[in-house]
C-alpha positions as a Markdown table, in Angstrom:
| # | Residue | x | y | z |
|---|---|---|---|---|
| 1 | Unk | 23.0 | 49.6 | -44.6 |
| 2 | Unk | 23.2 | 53.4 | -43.5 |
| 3 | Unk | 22.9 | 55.2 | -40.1 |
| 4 | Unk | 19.2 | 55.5 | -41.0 |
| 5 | Unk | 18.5 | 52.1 | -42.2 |
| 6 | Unk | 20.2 | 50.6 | -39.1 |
| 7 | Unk | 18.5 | 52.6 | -36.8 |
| 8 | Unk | 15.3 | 51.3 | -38.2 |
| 9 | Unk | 16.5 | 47.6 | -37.5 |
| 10 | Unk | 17.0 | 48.6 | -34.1 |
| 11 | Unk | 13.4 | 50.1 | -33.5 |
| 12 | Unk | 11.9 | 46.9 | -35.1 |
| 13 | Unk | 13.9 | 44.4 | -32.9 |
| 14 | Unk | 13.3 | 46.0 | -29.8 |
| 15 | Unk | 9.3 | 46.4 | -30.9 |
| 16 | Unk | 9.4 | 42.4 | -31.5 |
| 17 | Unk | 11.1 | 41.8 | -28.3 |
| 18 | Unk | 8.6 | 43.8 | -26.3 |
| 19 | Unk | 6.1 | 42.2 | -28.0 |
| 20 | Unk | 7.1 | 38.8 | -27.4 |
| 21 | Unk | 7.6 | 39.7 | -23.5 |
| 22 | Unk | 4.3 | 40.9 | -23.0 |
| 23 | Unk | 2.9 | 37.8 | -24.2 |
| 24 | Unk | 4.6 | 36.2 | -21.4 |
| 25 | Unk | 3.1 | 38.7 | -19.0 |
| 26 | Unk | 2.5 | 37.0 | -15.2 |
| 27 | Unk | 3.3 | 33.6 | -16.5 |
| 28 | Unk | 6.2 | 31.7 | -14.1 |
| 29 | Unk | 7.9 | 28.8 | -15.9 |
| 30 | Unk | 7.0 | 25.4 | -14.3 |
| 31 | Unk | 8.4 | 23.5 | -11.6 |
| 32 | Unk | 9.4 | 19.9 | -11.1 |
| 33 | Unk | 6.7 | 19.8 | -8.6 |
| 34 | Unk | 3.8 | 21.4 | -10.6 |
| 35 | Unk | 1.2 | 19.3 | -11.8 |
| 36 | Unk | 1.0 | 20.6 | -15.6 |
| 37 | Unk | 4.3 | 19.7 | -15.9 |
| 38 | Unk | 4.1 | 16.1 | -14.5 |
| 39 | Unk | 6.1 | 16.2 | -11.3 |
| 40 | Unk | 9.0 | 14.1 | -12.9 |
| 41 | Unk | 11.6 | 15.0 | -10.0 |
| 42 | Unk | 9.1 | 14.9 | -7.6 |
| 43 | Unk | 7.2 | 12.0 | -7.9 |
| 44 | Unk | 8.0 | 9.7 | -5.3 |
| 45 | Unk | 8.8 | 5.7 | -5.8 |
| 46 | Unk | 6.2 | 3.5 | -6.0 |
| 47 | Unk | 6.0 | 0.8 | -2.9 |
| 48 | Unk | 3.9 | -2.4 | -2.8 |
| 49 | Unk | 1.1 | -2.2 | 0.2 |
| 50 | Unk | 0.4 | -5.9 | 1.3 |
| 51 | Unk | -2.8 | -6.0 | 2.9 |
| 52 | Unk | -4.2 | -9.4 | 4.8 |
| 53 | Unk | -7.7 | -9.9 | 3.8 |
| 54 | Unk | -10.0 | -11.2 | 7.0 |
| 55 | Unk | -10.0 | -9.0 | 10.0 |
| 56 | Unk | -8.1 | -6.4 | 7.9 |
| 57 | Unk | -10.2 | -5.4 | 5.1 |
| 58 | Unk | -13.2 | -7.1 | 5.9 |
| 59 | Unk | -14.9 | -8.2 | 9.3 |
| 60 | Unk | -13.4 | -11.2 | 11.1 |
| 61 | Unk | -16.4 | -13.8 | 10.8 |
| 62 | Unk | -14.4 | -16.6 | 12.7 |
| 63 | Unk | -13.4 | -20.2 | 11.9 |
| 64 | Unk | -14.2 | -21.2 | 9.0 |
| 65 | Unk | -13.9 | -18.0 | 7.7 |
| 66 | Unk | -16.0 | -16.1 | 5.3 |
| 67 | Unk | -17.2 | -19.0 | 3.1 |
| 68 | Unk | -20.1 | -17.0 | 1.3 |
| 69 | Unk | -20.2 | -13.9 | 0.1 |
| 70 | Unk | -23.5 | -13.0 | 2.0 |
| 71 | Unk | -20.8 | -12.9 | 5.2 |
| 72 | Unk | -18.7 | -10.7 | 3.5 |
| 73 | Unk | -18.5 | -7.3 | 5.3 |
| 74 | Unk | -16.0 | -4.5 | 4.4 |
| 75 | Unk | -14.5 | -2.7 | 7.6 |
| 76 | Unk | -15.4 | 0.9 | 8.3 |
| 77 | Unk | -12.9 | 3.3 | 6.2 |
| 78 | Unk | -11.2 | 0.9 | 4.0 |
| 79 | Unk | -12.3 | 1.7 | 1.1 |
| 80 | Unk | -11.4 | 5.4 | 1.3 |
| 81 | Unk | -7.9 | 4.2 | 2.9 |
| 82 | Unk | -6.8 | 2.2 | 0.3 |
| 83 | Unk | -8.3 | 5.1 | -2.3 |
| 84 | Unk | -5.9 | 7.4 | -0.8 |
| 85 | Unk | -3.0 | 4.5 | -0.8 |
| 86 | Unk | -3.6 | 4.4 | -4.6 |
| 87 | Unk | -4.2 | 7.8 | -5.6 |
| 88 | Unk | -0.3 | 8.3 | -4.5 |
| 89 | Unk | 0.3 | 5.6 | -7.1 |
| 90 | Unk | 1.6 | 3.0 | -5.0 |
| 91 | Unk | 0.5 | -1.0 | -5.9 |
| 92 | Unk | -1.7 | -2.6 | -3.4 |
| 93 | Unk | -2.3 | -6.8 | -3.4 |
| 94 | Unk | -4.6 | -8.5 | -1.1 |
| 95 | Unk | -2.7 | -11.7 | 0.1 |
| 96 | Unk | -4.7 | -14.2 | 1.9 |
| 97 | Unk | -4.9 | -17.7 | 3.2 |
| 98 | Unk | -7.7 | -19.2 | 2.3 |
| 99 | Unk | -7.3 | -22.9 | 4.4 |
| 100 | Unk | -11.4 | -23.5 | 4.1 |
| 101 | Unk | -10.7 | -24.2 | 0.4 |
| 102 | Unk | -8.0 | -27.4 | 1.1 |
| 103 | Unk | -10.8 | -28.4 | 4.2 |
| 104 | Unk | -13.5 | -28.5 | 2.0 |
| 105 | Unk | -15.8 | -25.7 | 3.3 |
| 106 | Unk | -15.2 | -23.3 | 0.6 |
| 107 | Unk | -15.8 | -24.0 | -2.9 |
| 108 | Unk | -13.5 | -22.2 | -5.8 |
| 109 | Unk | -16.9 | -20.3 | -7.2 |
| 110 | Unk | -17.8 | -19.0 | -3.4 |
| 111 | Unk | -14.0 | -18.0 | -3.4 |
| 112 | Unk | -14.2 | -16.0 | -6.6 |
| 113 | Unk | -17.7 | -14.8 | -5.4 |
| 114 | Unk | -16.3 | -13.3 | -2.3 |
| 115 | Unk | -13.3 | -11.5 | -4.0 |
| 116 | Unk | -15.3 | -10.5 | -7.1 |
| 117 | Unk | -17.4 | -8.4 | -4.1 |
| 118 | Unk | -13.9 | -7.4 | -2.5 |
| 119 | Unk | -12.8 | -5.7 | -5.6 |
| 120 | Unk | -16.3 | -4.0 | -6.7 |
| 121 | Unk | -15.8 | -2.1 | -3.1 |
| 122 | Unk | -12.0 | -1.6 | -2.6 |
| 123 | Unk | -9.5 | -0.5 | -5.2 |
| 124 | Unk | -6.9 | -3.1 | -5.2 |
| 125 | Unk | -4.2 | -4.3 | -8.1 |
| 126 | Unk | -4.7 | -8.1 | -7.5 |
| 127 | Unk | -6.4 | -10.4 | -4.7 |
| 128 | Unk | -3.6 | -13.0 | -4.2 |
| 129 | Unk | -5.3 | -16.5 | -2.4 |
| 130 | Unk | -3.3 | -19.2 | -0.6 |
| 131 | Unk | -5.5 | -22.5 | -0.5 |
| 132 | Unk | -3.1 | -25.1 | 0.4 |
| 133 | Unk | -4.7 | -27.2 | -2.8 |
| 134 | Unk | -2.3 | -28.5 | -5.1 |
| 135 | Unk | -3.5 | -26.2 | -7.4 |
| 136 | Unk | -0.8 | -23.9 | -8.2 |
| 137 | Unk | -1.3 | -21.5 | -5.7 |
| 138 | Unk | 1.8 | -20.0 | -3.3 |
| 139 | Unk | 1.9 | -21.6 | -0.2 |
| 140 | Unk | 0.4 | -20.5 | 2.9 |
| 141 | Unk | 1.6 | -17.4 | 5.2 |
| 142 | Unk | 3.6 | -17.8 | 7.4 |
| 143 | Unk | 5.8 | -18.9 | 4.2 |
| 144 | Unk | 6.8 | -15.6 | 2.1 |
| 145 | Unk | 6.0 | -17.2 | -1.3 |
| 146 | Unk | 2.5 | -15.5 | -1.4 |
| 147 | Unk | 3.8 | -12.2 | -0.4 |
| 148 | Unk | 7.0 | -12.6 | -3.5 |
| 149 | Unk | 4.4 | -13.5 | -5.9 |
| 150 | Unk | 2.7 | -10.1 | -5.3 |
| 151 | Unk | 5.9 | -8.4 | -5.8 |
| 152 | Unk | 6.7 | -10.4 | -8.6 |
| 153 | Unk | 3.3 | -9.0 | -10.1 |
| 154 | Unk | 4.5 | -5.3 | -9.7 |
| 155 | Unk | 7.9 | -5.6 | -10.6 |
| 156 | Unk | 8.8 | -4.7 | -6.7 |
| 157 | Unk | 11.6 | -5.0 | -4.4 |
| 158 | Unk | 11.3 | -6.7 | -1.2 |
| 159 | Unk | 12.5 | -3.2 | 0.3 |
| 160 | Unk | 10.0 | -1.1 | -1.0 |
| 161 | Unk | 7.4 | -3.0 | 0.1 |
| 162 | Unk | 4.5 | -3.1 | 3.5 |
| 163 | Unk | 2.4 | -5.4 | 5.1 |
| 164 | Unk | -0.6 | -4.9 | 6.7 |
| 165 | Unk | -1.9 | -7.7 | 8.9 |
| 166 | Unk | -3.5 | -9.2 | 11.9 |
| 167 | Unk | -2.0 | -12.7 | 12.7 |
| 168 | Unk | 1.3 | -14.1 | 13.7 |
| 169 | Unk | 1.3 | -15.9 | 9.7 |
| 170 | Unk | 0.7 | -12.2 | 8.3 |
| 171 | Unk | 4.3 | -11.4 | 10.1 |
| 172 | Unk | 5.8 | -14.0 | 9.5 |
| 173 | Unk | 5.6 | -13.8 | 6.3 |
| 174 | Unk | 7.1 | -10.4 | 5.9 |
| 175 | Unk | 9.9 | -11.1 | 8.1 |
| 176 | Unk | 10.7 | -13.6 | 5.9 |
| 177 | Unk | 10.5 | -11.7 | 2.5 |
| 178 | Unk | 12.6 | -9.6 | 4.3 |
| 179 | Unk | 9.8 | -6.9 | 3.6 |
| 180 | Unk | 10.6 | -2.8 | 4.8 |
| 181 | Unk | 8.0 | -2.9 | 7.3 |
| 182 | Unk | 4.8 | -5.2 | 8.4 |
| 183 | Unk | 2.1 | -3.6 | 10.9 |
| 184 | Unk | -0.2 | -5.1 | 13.1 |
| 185 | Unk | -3.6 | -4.5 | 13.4 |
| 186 | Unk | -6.3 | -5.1 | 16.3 |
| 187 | Unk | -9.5 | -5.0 | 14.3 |
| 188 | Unk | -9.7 | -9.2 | 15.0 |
| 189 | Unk | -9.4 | -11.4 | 17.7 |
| 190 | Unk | -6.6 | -12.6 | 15.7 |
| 191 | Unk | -4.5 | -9.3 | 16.0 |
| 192 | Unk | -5.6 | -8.8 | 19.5 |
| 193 | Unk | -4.1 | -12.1 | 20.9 |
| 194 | Unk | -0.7 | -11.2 | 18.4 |
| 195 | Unk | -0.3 | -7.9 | 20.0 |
| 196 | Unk | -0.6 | -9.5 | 23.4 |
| 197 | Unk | 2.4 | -12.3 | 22.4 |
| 198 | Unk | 4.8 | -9.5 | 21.2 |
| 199 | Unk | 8.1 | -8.7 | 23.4 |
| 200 | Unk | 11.0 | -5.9 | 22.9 |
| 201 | Unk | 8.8 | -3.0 | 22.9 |
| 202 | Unk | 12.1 | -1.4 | 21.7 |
| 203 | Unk | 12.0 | -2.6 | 18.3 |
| 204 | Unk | 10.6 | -0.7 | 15.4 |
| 205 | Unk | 10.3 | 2.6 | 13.1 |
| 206 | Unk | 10.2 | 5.7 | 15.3 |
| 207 | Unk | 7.9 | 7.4 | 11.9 |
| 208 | Unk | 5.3 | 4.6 | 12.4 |
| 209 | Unk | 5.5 | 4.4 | 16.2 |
| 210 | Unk | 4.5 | 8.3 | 16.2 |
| 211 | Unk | 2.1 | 7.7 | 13.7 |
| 212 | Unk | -1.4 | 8.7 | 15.1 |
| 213 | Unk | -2.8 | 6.0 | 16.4 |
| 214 | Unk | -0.1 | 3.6 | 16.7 |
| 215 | Unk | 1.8 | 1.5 | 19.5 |
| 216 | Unk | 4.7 | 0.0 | 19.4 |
| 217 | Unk | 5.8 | -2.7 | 17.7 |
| 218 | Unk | 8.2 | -5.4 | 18.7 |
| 219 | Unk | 8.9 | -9.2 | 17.8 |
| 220 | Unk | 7.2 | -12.3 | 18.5 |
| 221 | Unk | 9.1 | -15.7 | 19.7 |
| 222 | Unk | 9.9 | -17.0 | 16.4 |
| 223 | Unk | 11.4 | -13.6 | 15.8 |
| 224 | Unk | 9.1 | -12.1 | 13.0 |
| 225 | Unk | 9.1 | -8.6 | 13.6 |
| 226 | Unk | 6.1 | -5.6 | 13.8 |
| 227 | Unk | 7.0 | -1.7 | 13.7 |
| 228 | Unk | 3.9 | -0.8 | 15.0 |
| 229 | Unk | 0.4 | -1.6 | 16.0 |
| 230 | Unk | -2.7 | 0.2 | 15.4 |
| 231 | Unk | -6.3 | -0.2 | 15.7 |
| 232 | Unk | -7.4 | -0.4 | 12.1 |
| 233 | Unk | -6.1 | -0.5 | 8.7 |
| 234 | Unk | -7.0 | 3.4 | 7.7 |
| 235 | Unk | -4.8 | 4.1 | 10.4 |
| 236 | Unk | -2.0 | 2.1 | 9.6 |
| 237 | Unk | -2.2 | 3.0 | 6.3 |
| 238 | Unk | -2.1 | 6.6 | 6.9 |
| 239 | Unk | 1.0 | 5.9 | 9.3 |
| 240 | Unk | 2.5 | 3.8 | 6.3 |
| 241 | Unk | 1.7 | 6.5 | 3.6 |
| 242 | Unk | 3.9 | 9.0 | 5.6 |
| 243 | Unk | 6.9 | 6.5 | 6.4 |
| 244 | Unk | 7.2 | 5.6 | 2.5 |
| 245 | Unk | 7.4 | 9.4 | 1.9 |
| 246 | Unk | 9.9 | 9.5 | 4.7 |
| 247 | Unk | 11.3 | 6.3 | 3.0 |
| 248 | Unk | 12.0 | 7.2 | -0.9 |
């Protein structure tokens, strides 16, 4: 190849460069964090969110419980609350006591009714039941074995995971599975008298204690333990959202 010849390779590389260059004009090559690109280093871990079922999810109806599904009424907000749980693609399990089914007040096809209309309103994985039957079901809260089968469901670890609740059992239970955190909340009798019985304001997660909306937590006499108390479950679970980002 001669001076000429060379000189003509030269022109036609740089042309093909430029060209190739200008098709890349304003475009900015994507980030971890960008959502065409998936987010892979910045996608958080996913966490297990526990919720209670009566005075949690639903209106508190008082003993026996909700043993129709004509009783059935979703609390203000939850459904958008646990929307906004899942769309962060965390795993959410109802896990509740059902007692009215071992006492004979509550029949299996109410049961089903009842959670059938749970799950048509509110987003969740699985609706977990403990009926004290001999029927192959967990055993009651305060016990943990309801709240491990959940986890055992997502493939979870005890320490990723929250509870929601509104009863002494509800805590209990977490402290037991040796969950990351369990919340109280007052939207039921049930939580109203728990909150009253707790001591040791000191205990608990600062994040969740500054949440908006919350009190402190502390622990009742049998030790189980509460971060924090708020009023409703779309304010816990906002306070929860941001301590599991704090968290992972």
């Amino acid at each position: 190849m001669d001076a000429t010849q060379r000189g003509w390779a030269e022109e036609d590389r740089a042309d093909r460069r430029q060209a190739f260059e200008g098709a890349f004009d304003g475009w900015t090559a994507p980030t971890a964090s960008d959502d065409d690109y998936g987010g892979f280093a910045a996608r958080k871990k996913r966490w297990a969110f526990l919720l209670d079922r009566d005075g949690v999810l639903n209106r508190d109806v008082g003993s026996p419980g909700v043993v129709d599904v004509a009783d059935f009424e979703l609390l203000p907000g939850v459904a958008d609350a646990v929307a906004a749980v899942k769309a962060r693609g965390h795993a959410v399990a109802v896990v509740t006591n059902q007692s009215a089914r071992r006492k004979g007040l509550l029949s299996a096809r109410a049961l089903d009714a009842v959670h059938g209309a749970l799950r048509r309103a509110v987003d969740v994985d699985v609706v977990l039941a403990a009926t004290g039957l001999d029927d192959g079901s967990p055993a009651p809260k305060p016990s943990p074995a309801l709240l491990e089968a959940a986890l055992d469901r997502f493939g979870i670890r005890a320490d990723d995971a929250v509870l929601v609740g509104d009863a002494r059992t509800d805590l209990g239970a977490a402290s037991a599975a040796n969950l990351r955190a369990a919340v109280l909340v007052t939207s039921s009798p049930h939580g109203v008298r728990c909150e009253a019985e707790l001591a040791d304001r000191s205990f608990g997660h600062a994040a969740l204690a500054a949440a908006d909306g919350a009190r402190p937590g502390g622990v009742l006499a049998d030790g189980s333990r509460c971060a924090a108390v708020f009023p409703d479950l779309p304010l816990a679970l906002a306070g929860l959202l941001a301590f599991v980002d704090d968290a992972s």
